[in-house]
Biopython code that builds the backbone (N, CA, C, O; Angstrom):
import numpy as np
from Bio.PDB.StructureBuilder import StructureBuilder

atoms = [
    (1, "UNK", "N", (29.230, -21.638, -56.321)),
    (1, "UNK", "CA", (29.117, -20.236, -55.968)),
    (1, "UNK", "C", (29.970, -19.397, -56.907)),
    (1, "UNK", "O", (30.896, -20.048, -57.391)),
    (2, "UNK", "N", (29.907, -18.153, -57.286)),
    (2, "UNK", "CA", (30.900, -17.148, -58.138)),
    (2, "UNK", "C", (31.666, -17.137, -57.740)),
    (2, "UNK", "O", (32.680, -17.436, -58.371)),
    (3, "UNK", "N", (31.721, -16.737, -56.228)),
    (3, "UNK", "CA", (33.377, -16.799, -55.594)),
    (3, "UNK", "C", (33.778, -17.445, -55.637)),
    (3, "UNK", "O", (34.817, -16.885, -55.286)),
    (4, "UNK", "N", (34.199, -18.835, -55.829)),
    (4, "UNK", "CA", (34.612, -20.012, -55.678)),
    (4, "UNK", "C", (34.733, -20.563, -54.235)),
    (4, "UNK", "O", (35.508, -21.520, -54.216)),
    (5, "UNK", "N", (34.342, -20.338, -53.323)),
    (5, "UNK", "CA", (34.620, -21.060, -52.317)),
    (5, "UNK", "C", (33.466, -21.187, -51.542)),
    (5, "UNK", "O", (32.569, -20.371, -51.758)),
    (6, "UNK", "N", (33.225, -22.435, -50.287)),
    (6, "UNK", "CA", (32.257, -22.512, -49.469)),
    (6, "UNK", "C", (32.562, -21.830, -48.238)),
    (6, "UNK", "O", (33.739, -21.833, -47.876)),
    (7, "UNK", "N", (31.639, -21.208, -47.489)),
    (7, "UNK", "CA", (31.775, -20.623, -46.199)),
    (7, "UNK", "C", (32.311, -21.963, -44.933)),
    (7, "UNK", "O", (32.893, -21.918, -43.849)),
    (8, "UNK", "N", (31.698, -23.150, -45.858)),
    (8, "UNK", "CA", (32.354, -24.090, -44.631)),
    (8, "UNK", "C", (34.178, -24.618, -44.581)),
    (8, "UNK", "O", (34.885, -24.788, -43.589)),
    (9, "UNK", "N", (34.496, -24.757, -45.936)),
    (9, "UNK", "CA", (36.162, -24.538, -45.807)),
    (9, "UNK", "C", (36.150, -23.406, -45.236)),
    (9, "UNK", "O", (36.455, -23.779, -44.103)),
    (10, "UNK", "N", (35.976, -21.806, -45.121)),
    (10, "UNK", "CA", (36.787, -20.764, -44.687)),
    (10, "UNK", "C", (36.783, -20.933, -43.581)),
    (10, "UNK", "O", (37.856, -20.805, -42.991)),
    (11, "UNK", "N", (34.982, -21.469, -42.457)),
    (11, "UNK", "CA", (35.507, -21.355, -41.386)),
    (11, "UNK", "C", (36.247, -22.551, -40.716)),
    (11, "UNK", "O", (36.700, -22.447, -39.576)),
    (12, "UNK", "N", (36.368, -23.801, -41.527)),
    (12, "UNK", "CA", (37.714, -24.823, -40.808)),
    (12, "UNK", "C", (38.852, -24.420, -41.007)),
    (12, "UNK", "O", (39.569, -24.738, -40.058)),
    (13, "UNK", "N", (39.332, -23.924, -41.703)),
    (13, "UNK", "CA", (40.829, -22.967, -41.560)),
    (13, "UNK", "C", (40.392, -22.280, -40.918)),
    (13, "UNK", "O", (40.666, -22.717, -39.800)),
    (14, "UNK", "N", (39.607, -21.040, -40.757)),
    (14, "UNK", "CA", (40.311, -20.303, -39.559)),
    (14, "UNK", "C", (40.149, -21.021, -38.324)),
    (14, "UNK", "O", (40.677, -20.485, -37.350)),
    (15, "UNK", "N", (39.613, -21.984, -38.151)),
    (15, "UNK", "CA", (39.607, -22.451, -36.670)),
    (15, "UNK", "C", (40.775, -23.585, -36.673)),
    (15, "UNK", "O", (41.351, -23.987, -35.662)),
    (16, "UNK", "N", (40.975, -23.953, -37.794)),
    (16, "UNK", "CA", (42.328, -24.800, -37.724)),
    (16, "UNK", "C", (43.654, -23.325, -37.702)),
    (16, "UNK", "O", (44.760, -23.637, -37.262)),
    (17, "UNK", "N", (43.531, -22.424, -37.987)),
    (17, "UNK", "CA", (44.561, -21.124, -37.782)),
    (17, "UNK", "C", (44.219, -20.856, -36.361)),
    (17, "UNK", "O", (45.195, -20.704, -35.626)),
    (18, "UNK", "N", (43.441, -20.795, -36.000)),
    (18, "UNK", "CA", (43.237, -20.111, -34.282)),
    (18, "UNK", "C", (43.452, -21.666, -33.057)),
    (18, "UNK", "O", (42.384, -21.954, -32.517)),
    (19, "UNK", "N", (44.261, -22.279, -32.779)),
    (19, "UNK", "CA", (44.335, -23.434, -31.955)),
    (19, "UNK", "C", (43.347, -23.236, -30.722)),
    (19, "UNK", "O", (43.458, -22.194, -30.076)),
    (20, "UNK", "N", (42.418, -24.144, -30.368)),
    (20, "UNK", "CA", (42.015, -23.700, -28.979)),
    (20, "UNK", "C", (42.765, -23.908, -28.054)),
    (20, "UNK", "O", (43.519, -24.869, -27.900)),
    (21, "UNK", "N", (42.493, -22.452, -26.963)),
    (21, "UNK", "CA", (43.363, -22.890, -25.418)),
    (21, "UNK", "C", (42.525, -24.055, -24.458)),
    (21, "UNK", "O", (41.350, -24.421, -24.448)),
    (22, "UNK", "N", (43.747, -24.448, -23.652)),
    (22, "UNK", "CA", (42.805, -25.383, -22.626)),
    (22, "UNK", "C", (42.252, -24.386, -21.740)),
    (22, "UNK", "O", (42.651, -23.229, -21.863)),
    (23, "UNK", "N", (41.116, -24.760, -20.589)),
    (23, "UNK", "CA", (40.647, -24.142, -20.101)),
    (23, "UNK", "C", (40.884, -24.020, -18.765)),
    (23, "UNK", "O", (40.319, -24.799, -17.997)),
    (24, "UNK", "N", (41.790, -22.983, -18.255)),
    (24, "UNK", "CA", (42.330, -23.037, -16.610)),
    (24, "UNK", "C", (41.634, -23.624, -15.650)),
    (24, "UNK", "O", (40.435, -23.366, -15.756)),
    (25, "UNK", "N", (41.917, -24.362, -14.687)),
    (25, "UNK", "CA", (41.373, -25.233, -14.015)),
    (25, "UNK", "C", (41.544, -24.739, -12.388)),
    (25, "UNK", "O", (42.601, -25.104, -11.873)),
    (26, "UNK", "N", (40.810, -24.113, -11.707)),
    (26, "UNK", "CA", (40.902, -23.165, -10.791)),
    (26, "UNK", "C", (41.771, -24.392, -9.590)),
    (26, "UNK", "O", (41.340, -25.532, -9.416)),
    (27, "UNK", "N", (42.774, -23.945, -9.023)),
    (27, "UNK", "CA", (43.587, -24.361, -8.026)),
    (27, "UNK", "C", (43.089, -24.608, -6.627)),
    (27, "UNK", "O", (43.668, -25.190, -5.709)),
    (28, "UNK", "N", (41.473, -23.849, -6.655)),
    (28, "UNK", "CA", (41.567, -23.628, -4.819)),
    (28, "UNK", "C", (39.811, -23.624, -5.360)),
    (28, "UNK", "O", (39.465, -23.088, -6.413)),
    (29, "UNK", "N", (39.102, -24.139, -4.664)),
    (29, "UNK", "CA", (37.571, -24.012, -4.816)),
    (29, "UNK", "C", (36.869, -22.893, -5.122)),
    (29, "UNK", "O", (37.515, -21.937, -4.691)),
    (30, "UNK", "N", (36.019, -22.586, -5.571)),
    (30, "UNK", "CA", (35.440, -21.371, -5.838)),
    (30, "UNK", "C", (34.712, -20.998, -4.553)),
    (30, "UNK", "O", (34.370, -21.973, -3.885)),
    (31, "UNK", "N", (34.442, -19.961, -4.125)),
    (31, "UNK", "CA", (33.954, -19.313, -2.780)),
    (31, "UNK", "C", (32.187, -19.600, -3.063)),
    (31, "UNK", "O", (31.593, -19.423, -4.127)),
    (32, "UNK", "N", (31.578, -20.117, -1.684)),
    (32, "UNK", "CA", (30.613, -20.527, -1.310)),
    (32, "UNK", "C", (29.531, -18.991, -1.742)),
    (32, "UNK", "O", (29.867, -17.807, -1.759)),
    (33, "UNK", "N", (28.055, -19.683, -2.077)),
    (33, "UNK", "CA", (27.285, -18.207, -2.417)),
    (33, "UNK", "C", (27.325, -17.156, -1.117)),
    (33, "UNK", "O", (27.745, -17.643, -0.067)),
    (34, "UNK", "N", (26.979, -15.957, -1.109)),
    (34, "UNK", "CA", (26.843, -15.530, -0.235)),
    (34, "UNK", "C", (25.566, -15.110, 0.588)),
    (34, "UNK", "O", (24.508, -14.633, 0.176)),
    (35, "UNK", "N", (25.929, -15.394, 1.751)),
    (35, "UNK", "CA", (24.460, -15.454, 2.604)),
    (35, "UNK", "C", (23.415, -15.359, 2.503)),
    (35, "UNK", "O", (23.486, -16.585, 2.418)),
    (36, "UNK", "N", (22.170, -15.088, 2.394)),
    (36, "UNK", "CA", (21.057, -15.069, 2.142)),
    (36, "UNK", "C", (20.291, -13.606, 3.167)),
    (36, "UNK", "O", (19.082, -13.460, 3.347)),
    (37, "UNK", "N", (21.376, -12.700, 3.694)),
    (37, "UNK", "CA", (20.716, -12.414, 5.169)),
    (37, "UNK", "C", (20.132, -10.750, 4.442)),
    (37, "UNK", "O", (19.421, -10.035, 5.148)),
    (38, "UNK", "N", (20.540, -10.276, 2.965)),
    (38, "UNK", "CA", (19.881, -9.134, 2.688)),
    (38, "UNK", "C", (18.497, -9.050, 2.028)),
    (38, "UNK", "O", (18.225, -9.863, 1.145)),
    (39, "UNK", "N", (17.631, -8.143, 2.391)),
    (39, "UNK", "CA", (16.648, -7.873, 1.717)),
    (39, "UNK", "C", (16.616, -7.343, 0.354)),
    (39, "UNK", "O", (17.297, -6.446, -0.144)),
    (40, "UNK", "N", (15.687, -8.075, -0.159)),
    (40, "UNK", "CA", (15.569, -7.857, -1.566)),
    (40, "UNK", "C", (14.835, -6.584, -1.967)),
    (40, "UNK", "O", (13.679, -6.444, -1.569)),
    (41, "UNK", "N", (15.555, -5.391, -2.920)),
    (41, "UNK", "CA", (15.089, -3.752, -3.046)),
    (41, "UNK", "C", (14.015, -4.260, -2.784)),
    (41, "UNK", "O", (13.679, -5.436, -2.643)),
    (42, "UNK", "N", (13.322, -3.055, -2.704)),
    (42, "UNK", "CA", (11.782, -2.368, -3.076)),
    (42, "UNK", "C", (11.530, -2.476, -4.523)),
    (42, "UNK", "O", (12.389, -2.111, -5.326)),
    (43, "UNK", "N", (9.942, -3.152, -5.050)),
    (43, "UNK", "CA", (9.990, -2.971, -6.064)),
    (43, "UNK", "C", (10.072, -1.865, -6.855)),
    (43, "UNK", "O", (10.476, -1.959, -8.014)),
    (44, "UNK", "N", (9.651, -0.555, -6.246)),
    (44, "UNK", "CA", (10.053, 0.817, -7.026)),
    (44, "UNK", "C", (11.101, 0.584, -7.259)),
    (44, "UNK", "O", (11.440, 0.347, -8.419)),
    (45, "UNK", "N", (11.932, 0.573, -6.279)),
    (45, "UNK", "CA", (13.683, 1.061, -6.727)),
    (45, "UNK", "C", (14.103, -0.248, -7.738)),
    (45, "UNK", "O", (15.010, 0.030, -8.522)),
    (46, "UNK", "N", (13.675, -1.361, -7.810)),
    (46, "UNK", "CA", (13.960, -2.111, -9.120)),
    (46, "UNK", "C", (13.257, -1.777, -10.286)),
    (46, "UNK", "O", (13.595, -2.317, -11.339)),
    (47, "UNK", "N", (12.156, -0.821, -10.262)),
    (47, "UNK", "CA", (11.428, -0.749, -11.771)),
    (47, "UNK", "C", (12.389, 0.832, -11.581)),
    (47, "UNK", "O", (13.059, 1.080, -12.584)),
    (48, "UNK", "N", (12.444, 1.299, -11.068)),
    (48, "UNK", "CA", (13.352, 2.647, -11.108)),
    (48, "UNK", "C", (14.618, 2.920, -11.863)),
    (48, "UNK", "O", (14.897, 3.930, -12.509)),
    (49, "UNK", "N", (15.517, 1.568, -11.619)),
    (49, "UNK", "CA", (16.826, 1.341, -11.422)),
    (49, "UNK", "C", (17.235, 0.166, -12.577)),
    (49, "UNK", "O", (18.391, -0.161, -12.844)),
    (50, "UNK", "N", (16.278, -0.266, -13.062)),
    (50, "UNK", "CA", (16.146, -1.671, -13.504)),
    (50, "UNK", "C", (17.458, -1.322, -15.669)),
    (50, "UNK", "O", (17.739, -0.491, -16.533)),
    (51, "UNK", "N", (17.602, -2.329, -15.354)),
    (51, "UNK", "CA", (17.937, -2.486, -17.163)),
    (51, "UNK", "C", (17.674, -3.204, -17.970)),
    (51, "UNK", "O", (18.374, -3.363, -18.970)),
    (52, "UNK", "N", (16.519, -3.862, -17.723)),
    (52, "UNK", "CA", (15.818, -4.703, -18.539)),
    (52, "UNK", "C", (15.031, -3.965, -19.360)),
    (52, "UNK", "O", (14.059, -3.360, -18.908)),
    (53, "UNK", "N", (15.405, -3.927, -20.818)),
    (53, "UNK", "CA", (14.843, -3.600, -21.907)),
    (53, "UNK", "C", (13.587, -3.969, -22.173)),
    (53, "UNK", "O", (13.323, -3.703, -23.345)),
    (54, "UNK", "N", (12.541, -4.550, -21.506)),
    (54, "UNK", "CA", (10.775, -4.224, -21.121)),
    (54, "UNK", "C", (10.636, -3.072, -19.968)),
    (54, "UNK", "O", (9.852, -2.134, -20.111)),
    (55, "UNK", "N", (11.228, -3.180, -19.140)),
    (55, "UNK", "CA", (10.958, -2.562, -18.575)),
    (55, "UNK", "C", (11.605, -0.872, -18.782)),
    (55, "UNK", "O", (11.134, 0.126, -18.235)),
    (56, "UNK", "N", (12.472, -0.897, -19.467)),
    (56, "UNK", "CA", (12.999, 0.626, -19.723)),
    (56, "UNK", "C", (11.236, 1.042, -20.909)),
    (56, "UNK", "O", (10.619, 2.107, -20.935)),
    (57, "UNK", "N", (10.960, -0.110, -21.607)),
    (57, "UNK", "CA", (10.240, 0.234, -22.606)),
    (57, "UNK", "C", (8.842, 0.673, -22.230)),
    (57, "UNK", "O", (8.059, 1.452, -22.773)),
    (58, "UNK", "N", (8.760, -0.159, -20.994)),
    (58, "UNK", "CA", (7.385, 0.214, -19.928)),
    (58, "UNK", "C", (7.763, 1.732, -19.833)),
    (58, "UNK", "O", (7.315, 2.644, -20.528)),
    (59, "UNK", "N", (8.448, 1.787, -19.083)),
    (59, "UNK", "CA", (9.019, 3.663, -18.772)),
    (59, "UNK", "C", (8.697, 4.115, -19.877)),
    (59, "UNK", "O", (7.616, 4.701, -19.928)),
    (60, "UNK", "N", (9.494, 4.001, -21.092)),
    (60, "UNK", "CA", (9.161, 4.860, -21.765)),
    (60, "UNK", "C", (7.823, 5.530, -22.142)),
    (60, "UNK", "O", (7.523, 6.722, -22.221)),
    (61, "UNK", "N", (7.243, 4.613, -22.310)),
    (61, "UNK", "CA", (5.777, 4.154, -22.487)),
    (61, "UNK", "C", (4.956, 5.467, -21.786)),
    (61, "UNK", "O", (4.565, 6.557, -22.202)),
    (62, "UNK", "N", (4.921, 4.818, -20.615)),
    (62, "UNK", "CA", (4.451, 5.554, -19.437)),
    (62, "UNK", "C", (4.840, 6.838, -19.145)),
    (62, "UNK", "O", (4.105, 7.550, -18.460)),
    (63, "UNK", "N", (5.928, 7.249, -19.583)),
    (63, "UNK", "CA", (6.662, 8.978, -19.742)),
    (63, "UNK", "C", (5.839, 9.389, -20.831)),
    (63, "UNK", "O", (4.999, 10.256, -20.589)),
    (64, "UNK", "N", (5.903, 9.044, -21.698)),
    (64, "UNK", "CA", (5.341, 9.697, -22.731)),
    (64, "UNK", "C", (3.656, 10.071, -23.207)),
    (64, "UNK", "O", (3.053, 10.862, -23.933)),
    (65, "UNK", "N", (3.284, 8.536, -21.949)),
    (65, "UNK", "CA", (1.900, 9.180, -22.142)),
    (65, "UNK", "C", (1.373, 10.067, -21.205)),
    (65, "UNK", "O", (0.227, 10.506, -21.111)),
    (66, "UNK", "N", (2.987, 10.400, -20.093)),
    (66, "UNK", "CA", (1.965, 11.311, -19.116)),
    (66, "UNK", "C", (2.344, 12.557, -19.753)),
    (66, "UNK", "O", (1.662, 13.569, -19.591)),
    (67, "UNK", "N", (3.617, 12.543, -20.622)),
    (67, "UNK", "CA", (4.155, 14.301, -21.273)),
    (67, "UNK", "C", (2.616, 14.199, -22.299)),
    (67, "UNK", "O", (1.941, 15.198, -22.050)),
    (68, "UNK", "N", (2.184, 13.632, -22.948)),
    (68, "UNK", "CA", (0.916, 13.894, -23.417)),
    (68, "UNK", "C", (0.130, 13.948, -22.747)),
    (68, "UNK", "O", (-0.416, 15.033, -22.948)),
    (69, "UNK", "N", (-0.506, 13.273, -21.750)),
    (69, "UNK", "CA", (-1.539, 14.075, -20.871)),
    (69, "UNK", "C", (-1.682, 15.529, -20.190)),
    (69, "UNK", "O", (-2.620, 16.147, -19.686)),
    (70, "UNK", "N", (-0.151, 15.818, -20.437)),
    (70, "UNK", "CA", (0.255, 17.403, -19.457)),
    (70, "UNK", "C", (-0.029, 18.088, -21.264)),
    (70, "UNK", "O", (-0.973, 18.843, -21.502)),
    (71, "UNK", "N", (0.724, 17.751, -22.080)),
    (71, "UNK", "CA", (0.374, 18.506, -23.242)),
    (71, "UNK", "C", (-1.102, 18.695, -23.334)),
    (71, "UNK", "O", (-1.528, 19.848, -23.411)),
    (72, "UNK", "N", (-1.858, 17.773, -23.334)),
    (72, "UNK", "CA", (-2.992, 17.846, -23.906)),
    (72, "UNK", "C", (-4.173, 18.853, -22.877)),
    (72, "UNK", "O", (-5.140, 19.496, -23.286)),
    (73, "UNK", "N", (-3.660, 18.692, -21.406)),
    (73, "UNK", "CA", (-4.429, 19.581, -20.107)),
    (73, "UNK", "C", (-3.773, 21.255, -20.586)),
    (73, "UNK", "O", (-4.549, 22.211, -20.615)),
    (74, "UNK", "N", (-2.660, 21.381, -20.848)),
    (74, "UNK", "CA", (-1.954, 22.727, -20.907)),
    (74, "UNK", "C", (-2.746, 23.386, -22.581)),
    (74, "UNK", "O", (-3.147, 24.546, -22.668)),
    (75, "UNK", "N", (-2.808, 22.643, -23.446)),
    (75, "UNK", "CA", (-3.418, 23.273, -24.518)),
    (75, "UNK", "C", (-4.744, 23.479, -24.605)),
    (75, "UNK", "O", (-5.227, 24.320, -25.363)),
    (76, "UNK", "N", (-5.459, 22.695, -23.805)),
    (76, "UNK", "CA", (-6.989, 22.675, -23.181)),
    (76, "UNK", "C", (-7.211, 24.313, -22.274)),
    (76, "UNK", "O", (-8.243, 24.984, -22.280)),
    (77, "UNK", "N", (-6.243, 24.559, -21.735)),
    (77, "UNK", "CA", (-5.963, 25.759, -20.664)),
    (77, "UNK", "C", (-5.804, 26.820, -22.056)),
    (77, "UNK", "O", (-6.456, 27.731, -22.566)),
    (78, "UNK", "N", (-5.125, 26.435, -22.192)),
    (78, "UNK", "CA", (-4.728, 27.951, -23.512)),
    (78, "UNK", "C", (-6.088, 28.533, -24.360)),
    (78, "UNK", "O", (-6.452, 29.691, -24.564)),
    (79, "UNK", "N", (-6.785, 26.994, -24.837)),
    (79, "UNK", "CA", (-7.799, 27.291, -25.628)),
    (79, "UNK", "C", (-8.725, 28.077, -24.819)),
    (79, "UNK", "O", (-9.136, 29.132, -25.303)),
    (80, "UNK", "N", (-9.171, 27.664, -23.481)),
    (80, "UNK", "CA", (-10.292, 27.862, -22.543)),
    (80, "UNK", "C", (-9.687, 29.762, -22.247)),
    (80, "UNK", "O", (-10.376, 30.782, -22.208)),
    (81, "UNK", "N", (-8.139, 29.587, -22.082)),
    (81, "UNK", "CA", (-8.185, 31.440, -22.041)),
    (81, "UNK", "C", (-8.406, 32.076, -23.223)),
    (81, "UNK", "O", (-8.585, 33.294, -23.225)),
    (82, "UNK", "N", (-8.425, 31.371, -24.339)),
    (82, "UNK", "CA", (-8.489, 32.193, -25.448)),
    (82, "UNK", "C", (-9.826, 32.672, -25.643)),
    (82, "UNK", "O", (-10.155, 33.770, -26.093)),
    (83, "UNK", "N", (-10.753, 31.488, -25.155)),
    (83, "UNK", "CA", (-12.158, 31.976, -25.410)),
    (83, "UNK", "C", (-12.883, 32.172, -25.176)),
    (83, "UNK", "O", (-13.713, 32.563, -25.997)),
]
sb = StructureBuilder()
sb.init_structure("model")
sb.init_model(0)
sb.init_chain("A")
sb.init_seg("    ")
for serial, (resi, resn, name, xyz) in enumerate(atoms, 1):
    if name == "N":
        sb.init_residue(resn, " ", resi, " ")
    sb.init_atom(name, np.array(xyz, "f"), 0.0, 1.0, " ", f" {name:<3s}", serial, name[0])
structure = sb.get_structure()
């Protein structure tokens, strides 16, 4: 390479520079799931509410083709008074 060096020495030094930690080992059990006793939203309020990047993209989607359907009825109106 021009630079002189490989990307695979740089990254074994830095991981030989960064020591790994051990990984805490929880003292007391982790708490059981919780109940099962709520209802799951409405699907509106999950496509409403949602943050899944298809589904924001659905929205978008769907906004934009109704601001064009209102564009396209409102300039239809304008023409029809004009003439």
């Amino acid at each position: 390479m021009a630079l002189g060096f490989h990307y695979s020495t740089l990254l074994s030094r830095i991981r030989m520079a960064i020591p790994s930690l051990p990984m805490p080992v929880p003292s007391t059990p982790l708490p059981a799931a919780p109940p099962a006793d709520h209802e799951t939203p409405h699907w509106l309020f999950r496509y409403v509410f949602s943050q899944d990047p298809k589904t924001i993209a659905k929205q978008y989607l769907l906004t934009g083709m109704a601001w064009a359907l209102v564009a396209g009825t409102l300039s239809t109106l304008f023409r029809l008074q004009l003439g």
